[in-house]
C-alpha positions in Angstrom: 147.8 64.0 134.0 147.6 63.0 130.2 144.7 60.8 130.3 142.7 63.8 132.2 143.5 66.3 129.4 141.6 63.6 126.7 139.1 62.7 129.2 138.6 66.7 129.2 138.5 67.1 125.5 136.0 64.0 125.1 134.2 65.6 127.6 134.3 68.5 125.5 133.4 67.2 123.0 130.5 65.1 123.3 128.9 68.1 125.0 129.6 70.0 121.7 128.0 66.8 119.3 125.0 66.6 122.1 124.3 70.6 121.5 124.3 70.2 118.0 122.3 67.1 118.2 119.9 68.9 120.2 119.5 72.3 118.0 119.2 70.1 115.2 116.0 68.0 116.4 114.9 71.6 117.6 115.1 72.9 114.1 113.9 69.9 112.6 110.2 69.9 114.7 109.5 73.5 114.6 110.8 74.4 110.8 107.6 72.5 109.7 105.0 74.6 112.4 104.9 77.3 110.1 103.4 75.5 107.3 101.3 73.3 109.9 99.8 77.1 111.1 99.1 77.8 107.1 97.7 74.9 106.6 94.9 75.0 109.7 94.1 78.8 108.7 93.0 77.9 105.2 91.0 75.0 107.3 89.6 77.4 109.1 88.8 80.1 106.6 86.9 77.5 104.3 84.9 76.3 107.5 83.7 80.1 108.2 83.0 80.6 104.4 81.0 77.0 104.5 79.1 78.2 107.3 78.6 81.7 106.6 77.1 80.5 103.7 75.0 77.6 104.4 73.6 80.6 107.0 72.8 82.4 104.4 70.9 80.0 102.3 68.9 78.8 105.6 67.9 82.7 105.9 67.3 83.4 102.7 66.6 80.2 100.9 69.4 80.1 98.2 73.3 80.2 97.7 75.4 83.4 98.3 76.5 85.4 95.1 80.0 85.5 96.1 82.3 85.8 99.3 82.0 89.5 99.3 78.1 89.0 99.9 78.7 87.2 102.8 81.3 89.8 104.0 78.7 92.6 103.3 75.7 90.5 104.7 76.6 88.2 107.3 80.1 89.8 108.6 82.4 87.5 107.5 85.9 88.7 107.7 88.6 87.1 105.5 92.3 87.4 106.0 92.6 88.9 102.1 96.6 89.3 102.7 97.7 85.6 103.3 94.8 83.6 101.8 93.0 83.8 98.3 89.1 82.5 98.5 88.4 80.6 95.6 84.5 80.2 95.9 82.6 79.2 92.7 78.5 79.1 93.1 76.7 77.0 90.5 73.4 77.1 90.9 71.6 79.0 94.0 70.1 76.0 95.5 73.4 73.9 95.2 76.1 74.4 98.1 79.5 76.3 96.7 82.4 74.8 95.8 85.2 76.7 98.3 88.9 76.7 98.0 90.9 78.4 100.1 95.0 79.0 98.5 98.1 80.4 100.6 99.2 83.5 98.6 102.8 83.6 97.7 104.8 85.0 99.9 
């Protein structure tokens, strides 16, 4: 009868450590998908601005202005609220250098 009641609590407890084992790996490989998300957004906002406006120069035969040129023009759309656009245009017939920032939360 004694050696079934520690049997019970090891029982008890290794179910205990394998639960918190297992909420711990859980909140180890999905705390980091958030910033993973963040990161492939800003990917894919400087590919659209890229494109958008190398579309622009093969229509019109020069560089873009500014992001808001291409929003006007060639119906980019730009999540404003979570990501800053850093796009600086040296000359018109030189591609753009884009950079594209998480905003502070």
């Amino acid at each position: 009868m004694y050696s079934d009641r520690r049997e019970k609590k090891a029982g008890v407890l290794l179910l205990a450590l394998a639960m918190l084992l297992l909420a711990l790996v859980v909140i180890l490989c999905f705390g980091h998908s958030g910033q993973d998300v963040s990161e492939e957004g800003a990917a894919a906002i400087r590919e659209a601005v890229r494109r958008s406006a190398l579309q622009c120069y093969v229509v019109e035969g020069v560089y873009p202005p500014d992001v808001q040129y291409l929003e006007d023009n060639y119906g980019l759309q730009i999540n404003t609220e979570d990501y800053y656009v850093v796009y600086d245009c040296f000359a018109s017939n030189l591609p753009p250098s884009i950079r594209v920032v998480l905003r502070a939360e």
